[in-house]
MARLUMLO-866660 format. One record per residue (C-alpha): x, y, z. Coordinates in steps of 0.1 Angstrom, whole numbers, padded with zeros to 4 digits, always signed. Example, Ala and Ser with C-alpha at 12.3 -4.5 7.8 and 13.67 -1.06 7.14 Angstrom:
2
+0123-0045+0078
+0137-0011+0071
This chain:
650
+1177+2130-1383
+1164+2147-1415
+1149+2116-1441
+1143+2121-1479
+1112+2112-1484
+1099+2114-1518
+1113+2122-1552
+1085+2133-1578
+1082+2145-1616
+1061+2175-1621
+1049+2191-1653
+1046+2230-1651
+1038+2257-1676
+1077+2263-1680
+1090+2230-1687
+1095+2201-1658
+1100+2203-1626
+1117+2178-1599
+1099+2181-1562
+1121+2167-1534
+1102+2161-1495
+1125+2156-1469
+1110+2151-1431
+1125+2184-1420
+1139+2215-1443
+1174+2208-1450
+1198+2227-1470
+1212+2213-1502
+1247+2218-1522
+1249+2218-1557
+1270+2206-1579
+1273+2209-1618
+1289+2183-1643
+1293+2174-1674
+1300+2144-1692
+1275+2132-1692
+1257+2164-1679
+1242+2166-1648
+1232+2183-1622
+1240+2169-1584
+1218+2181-1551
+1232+2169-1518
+1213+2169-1485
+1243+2168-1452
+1231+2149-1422
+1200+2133-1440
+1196+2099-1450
+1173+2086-1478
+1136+2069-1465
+1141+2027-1475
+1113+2029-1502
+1132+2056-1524
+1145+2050-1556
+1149+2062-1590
+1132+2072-1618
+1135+2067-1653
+1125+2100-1671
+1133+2110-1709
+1112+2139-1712
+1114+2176-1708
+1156+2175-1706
+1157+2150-1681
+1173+2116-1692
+1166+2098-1651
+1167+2110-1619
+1186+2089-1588
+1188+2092-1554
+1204+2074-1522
+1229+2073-1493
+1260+2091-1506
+1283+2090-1472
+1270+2071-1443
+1294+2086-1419
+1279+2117-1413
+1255+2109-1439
+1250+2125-1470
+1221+2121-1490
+1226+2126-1530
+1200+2135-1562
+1213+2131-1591
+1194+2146-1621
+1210+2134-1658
+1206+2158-1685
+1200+2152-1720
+1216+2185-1725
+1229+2214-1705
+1198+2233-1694
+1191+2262-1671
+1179+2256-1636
+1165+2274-1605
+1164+2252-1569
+1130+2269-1551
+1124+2260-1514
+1089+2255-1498
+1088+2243-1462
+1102+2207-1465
+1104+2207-1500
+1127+2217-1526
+1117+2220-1559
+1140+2220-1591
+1128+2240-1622
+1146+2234-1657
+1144+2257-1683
+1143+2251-1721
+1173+2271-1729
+1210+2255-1737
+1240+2270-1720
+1278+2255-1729
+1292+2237-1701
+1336+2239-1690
+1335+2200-1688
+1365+2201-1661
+1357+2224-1634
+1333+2210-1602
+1318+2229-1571
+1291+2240-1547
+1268+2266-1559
+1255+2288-1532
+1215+2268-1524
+1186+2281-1530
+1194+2303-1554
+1186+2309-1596
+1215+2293-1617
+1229+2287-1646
+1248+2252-1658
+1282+2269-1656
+1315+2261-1641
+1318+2275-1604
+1354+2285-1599
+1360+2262-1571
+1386+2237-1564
+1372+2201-1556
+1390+2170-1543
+1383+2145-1570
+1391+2115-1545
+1362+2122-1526
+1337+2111-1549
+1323+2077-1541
+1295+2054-1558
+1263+2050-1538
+1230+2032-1540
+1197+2038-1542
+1168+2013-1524
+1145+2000-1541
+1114+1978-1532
+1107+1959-1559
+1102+1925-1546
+1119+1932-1512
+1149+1934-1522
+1175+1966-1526
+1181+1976-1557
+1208+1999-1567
+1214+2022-1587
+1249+2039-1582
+1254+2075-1594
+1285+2069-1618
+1320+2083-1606
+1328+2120-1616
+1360+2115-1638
+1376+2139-1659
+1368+2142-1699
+1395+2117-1711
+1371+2084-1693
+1337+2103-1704
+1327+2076-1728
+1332+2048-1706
+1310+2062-1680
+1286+2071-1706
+1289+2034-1716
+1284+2020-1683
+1255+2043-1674
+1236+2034-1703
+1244+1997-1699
+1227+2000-1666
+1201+2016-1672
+1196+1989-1702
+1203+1962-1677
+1179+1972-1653
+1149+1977-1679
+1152+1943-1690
+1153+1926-1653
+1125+1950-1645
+1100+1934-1676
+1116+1900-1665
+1142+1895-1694
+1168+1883-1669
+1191+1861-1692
+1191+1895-1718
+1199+1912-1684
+1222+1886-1669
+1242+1885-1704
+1245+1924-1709
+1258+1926-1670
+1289+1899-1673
+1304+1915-1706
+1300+1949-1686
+1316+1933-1654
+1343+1909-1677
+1356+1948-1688
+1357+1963-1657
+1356+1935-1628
+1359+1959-1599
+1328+1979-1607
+1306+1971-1577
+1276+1991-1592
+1277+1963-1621
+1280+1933-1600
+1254+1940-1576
+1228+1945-1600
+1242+1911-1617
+1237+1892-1583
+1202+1908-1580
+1194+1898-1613
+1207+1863-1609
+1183+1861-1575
+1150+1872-1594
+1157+1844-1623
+1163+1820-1592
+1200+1813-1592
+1208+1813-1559
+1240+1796-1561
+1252+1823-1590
+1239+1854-1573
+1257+1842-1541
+1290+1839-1560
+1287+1875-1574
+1280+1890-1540
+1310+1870-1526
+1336+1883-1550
+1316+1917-1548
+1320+1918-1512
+1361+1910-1509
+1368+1940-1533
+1338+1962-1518
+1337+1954-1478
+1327+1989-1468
+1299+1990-1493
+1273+1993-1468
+1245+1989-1498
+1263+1960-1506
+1260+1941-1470
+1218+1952-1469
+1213+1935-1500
+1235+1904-1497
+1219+1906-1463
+1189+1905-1476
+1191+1875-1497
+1208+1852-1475
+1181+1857-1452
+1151+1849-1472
+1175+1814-1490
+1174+1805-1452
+1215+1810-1445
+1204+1832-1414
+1242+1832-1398
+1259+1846-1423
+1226+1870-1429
+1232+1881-1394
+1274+1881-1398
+1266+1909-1426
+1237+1925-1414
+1252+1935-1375
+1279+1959-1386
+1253+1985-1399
+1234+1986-1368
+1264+2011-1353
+1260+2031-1388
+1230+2056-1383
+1222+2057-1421
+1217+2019-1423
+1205+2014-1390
+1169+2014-1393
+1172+1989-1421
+1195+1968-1403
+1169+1960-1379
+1144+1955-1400
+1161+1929-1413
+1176+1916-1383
+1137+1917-1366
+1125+1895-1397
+1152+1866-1389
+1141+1866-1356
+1106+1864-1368
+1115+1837-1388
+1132+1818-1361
+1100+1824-1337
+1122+1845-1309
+1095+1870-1311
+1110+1892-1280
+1141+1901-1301
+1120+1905-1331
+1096+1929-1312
+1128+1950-1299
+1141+1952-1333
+1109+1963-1351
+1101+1983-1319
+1136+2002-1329
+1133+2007-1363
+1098+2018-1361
+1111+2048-1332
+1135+2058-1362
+1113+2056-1391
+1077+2056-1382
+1063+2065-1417
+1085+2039-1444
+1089+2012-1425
+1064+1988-1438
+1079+1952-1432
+1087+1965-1394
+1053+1975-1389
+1034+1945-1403
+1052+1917-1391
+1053+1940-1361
+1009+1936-1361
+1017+1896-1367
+1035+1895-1334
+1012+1918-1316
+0981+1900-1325
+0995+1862-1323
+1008+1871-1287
+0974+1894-1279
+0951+1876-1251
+0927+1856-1269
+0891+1836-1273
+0877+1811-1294
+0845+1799-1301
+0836+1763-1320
+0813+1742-1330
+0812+1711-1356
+0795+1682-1366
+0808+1648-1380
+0792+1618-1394
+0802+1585-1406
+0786+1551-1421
+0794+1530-1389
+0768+1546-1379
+0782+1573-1355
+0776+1612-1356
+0786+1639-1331
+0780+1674-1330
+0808+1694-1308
+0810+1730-1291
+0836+1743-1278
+0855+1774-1253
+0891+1779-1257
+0910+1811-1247
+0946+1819-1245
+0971+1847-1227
+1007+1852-1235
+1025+1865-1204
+1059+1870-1228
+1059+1866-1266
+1069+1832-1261
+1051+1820-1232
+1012+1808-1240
+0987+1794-1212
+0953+1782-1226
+0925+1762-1214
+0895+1746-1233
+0866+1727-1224
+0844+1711-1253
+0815+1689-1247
+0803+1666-1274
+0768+1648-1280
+0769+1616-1303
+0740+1593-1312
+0742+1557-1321
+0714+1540-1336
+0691+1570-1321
+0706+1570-1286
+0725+1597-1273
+0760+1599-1258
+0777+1627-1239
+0811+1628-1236
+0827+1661-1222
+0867+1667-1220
+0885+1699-1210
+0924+1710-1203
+0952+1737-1196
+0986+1734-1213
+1016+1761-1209
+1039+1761-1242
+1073+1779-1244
+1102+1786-1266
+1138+1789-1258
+1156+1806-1287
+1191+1808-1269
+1187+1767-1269
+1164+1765-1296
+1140+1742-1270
+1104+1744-1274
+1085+1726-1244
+1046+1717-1239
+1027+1703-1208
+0989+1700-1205
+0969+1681-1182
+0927+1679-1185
+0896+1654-1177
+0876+1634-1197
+0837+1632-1184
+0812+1605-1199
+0778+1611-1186
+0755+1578-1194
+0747+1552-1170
+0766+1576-1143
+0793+1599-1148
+0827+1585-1154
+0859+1608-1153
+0899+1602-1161
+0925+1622-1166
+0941+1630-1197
+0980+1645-1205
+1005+1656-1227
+1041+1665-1224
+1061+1678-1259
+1098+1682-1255
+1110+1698-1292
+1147+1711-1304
+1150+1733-1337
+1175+1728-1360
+1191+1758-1385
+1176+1745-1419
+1138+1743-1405
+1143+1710-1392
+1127+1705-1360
+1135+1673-1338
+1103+1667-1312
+1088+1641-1286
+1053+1637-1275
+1040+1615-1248
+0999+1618-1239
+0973+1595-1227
+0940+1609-1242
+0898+1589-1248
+0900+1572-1278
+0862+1583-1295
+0863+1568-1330
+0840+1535-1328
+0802+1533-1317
+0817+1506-1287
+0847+1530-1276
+0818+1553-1262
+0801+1525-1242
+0836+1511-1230
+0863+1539-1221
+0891+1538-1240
+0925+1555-1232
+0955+1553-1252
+0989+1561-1244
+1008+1574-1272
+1047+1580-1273
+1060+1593-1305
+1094+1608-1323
+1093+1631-1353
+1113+1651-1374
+1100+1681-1393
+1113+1702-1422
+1096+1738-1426
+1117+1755-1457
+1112+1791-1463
+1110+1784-1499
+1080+1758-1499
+1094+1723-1489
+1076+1706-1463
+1081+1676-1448
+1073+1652-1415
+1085+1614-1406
+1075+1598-1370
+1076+1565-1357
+1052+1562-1329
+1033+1535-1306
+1000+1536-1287
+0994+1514-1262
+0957+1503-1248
+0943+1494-1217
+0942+1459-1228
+0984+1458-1231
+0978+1458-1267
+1000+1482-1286
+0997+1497-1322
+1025+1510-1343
+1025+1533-1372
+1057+1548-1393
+1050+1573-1414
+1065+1602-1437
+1053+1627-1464
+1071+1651-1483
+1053+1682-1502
+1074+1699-1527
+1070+1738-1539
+1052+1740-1575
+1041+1777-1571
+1055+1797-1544
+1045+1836-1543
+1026+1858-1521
+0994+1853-1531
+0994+1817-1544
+1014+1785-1531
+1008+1751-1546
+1024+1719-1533
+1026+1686-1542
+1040+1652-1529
+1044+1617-1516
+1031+1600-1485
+1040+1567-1474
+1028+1550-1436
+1026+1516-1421
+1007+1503-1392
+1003+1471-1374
+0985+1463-1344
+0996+1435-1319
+0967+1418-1317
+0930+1427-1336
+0901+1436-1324
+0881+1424-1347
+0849+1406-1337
+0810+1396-1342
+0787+1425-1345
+0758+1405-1329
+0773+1386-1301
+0745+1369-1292
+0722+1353-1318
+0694+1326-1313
+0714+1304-1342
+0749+1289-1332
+0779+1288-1358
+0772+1273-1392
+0737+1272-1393
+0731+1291-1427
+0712+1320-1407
+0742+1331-1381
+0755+1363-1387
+0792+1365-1391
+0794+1407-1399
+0825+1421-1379
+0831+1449-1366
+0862+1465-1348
+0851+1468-1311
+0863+1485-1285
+0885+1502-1315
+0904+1493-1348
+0933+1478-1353
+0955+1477-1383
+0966+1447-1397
+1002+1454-1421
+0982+1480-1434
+1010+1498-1460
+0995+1535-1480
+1012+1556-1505
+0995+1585-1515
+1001+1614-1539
+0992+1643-1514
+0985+1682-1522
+0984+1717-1507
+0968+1749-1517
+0970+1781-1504
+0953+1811-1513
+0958+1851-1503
+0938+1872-1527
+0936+1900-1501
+0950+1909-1470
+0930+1890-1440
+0913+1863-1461
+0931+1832-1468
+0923+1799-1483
+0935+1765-1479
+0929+1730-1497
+0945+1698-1491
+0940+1661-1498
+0955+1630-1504
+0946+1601-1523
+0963+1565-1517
+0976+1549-1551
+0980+1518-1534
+0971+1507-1498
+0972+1469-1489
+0960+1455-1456
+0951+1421-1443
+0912+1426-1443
+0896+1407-1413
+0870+1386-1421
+0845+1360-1393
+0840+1326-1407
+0818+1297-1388
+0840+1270-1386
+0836+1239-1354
+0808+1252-1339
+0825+1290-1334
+0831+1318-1354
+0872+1319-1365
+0891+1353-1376
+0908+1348-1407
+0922+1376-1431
+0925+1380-1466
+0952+1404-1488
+0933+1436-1498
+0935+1471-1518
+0918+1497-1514
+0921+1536-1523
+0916+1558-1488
+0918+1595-1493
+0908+1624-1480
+0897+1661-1489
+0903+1693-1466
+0895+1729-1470
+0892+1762-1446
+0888+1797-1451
+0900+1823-1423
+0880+1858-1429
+0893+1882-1405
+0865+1911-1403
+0884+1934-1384
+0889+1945-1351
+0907+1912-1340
+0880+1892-1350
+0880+1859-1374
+0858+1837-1390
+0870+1800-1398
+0845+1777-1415
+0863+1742-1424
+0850+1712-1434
+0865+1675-1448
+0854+1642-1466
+0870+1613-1465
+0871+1576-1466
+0895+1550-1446
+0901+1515-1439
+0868+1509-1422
+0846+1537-1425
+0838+1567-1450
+0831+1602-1429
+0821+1642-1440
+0825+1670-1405
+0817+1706-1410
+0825+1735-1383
+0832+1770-1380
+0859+1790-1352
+0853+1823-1346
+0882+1838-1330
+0886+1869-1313
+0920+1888-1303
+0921+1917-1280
+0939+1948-1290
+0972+1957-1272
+0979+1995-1268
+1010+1991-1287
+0995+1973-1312
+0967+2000-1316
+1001+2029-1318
+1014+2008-1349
């Protein structure tokens, strides 16, 4: 199917030109009205590409030019040229282009009479002595992609001379309308568009540039309203459903985005858009197959305007591409401990939402000068359901410690998660994993078994948010519990920049503590001056009604496509524990406890560089200080995806 591509301005030596590219030749009809004067181009069985629009013009005779889908059912693609004045004109073909030359010199225009000039021919703005059905003429909208969104501008109805002023009126208040949203005056905007619509209420042109208007100064709930009333006196306004579409989708209401949006898929001339749109929900709601399909589809259709479908298209294609990653890192702390950490992971998605990986990292610490090696490795297969919005993990792995003989365990993890509309995710997690984080743990193996609940919110317009309540339970039947939640709230959220900020509050509380002598055996006995009652925790730490809030931050930075930057870092405002402390007291050394504060926080930054050819660079690194130790760690991914053959077409 014939697409208009391209609608351009060109200067000549005899006044301006307007040069229109369609994919294929196709030939126009012409029509010639007045009041206001105009000239009209349609193009049978084509439809307009997504990223046309109009064009404001005011020079050389020409007041604006407009274009879009004027019948969608065989469609009809209109160009609308608005005259200052009636002007002489000459419609030159060249391949798949079709040029439109104005002349300088006036001619009077009959103001009644409407045809079809014969194309491609030299003419003259004068009344063609044909008889045309009035009723026929219908609004129609052009796309526009100014901030994603469609935005259009409807060719005003042909009318006879007695209504000429109050389509001149409307026209202009448009075009005023649009101006000011465009340089971001949207109250001006907003106010000019509801005296417009309070005089003529059913005029769909008017109310969806009011709702688009109200959506760009952020009033979701009045936009919706205007595209509700809009859409009871204009159901079949197929420019109507993309953008309402459109909007509903990216505010997170992704039922009723779909209710609208489904219709146009049996409509050839909204078809390609439709699944566009459709194929970013499902992106949105991780069912990557139907996302695929849909992009796929649209992308058959329209292989050369179709920007959204072909880069979230390359997002699916690469995150489901067969993968490897290599790591390494280093951390150290003031117990003392230090480690330095490689690593070997690789992935393989045999569907879109199937992912088997395996990784094996060995580690080297040193405490005191003496080395440790401690080696773990594991496969997991993760999954997603979207018909039951189930997402499912299992892994299973080894844990190796190599001093004083090699000793090996097992390690798992099962994840069983349900997705909510609204971003909210319900999940479970059971694991037993080596607990690594005290200089004793790595002389006495430690495993933990861990079952936590959480709920997560994810909203597409910045809000994040996590609580959990979980326990871990230690070899020694003693069992830790910790409740938590955190809440980060959009401050700036655009493409390139998102800043949040927050609240975190946890609590933790161990059964029992593990607090005990550092030097268990000393040549003086309790309460002689010289015995050493330093603690430390040993075989790990235990939290005794230890309650944090912290004010917590996120940054994210995009300055170019494939680098991106993030920051993030809390600092506690108030956190209270009962601080063990050893006393000598009857010949033995007694725990007590003490009410402290303290101010833990932490800092957090990495930078992904993707240098091409499916390859990545991650450096991170982090700082921070707890309840019992301060820390710094360091490491870099590199990350490499293979191509797909597909991916490489797109």
């Amino acid at each position: 199917m014939p697409t208009i591509r391209r609608v351009a301005i060109l200067d000549s030596e005899n006044g301006i030109e307007v040069e229109i590219t369609s994919s294929q030749p196709v030939a126009p009809q012409t029509r010639v009205l007045s009041g206001p004067d105009r000239i009209v181009i349609d193009f049978p069985g084509a439809v307009p590409a997504g990223h046309l629009k109009g064009l404001t013009v005011n020079q050389g005779g020409i007041k604006a030019v407009r274009a879009g889908l004027f019948e969608s059912n065989p469609p009809v693609t209109r160009v609308v040229l608005d005259l200052a004045a009636p002007s002489e004109y000459q419609l030159v073909p060249s391949g798949n282009t079709i040029i439109v030359k104005l002349g300088s010199a006036p001619v009077s225009v009959a103001p009644e009479p409407r045809g079809v000039l014969p194309p491609l021919t030299p003419g003259r703005l004068s009344a063609p002595n044909v008889k045309v059905d009035f009723e026929r003429e219908k609004d129609f909208g052009v796309a526009s992609r100014q901030l994603m969104l469609l935005s259009p501008i409807v060719a005003p109805p042909d009318v006879s001379p007695a209504t000429t002023g109050s389509q001149v009126k409307t026209q202009d208040v448009l075009l005023e309308a649009q101006r000011l949203r465009d340089v971001g005056d949207f109250n001006a905007a907003a106010k000019l568009l509801r005296t417009q619509i309070a005089q003529k209420p059913d005029d769909g042109e008017v109310a969806r540039l009011l709702a688009q208007t109200l959506y760009w100064h952020k009033d979701i709930a009045g936009a919706q309203a205007v595209y509700d009333t809009a859409f009871v006196q204009h159901p079949e306004d197929t420019t109507l459903r993309l953008q309402y579409g459109r909007m509903l989708a990216e505010t997170g209401k992704r039922a009723r985005a779909r209710e609208l949006l489904s219709p146009l898929l049996g409509i050839s001339a909204t078809r390609v858009e439709a699944e566009t749109l459709l194929g970013m929900l499902a992106y949105w709601d991780s069912d990557l197959t139907t996302a695929r399909r849909f992009f796929d589809a649209a992308l058959e259709s329209d292989p050369n305007h179709q920007e959204e479908a072909r880069r979230l298209l390359r997002e699916i294609l690469t995150s489901t591409a067969p993968w490897v990653r290599i790591s390494s890192g280093g951390w150290h702390d003031d117990q003392p401990l230090n480690r330095l950490a490689l690593g070997l992971e690789a992935g393989w998605f045999p569907t879109p939402l199937t992912k088997l990986s395996a990784r094996v990292q060995p580690m080297q610490y040193w405490i005191d000068g003496a080395p440790r090696t401690v080696g773990v490795s594991e496969i997991a297969v993760a999954h997603y359901a979207p018909r039951a919005r189930l997402e499912t993990e299992l892994a299973a792995g080894s844990v190796l410690r190599a001093q004083n003989g090699n000793t090996w365990d097992w390690t798992g993890r099962a994840v069983l998660g349900f997705r909510l509309p609204g971003g909210v995710t319900l999940r479970g997690r059971i694991e037993r994993t080596p607990y690594l984080y005290t200089k004793s743990s790595l002389d006495t193996p430690v495993m933990v078994q861990t079952a936590a609940g959480l709920v997560h919110w994810d909203d597409p317009r910045g809000w994040l948010g996590e609580a959990a309540y979980q326990q871990e339970r230690y070899p020694d039947d003693n069992t830790i519990r910790t409740e938590y939640g955190w809440l980060l709230a959009p401050v700036v959220h655009h493409s390139i920049v998102k800043i949040q900020a927050g609240y975190a509050l946890s609590a933790s509380n161990a059964n029992q503590s593990r607090f005990v002598l550092a030097q268990v055996n000393q040549p003086y006995p309790p309460g002689d001056p010289r015995f050493n009652t330093a603690g430390i925790y040993a075989p790990y730490y235990t939290p005794s009604h230890l309650v944090t809030h912290s004010a917590i931050a996120a940054f994210t930075l995009e300055p170019s496509r494939g680098v991106t930057l993030h920051l993030n870092g809390s600092y506690a405002v108030r956190a209270t524990d009962d601080a063990p402390f050893l006393t000598a007291s009857g010949g033995q050394a007694v725990l007590s406890t003490y009410a402290r504060s303290f101010f833990p926080w932490n800092v957090r930054a990495s930078l992904a560089i993707a240098l091409g050819d499916g390859l990545t660079l991650e450096p991170t690194g982090e700082v921070g200080h707890t309840a019992f130790y301060s820390w710094a760690t360091g490491g870099l991914q590199i990350t490499y995806h293979f191509k797909t053959a597909r991916g490489t077409a797109w």
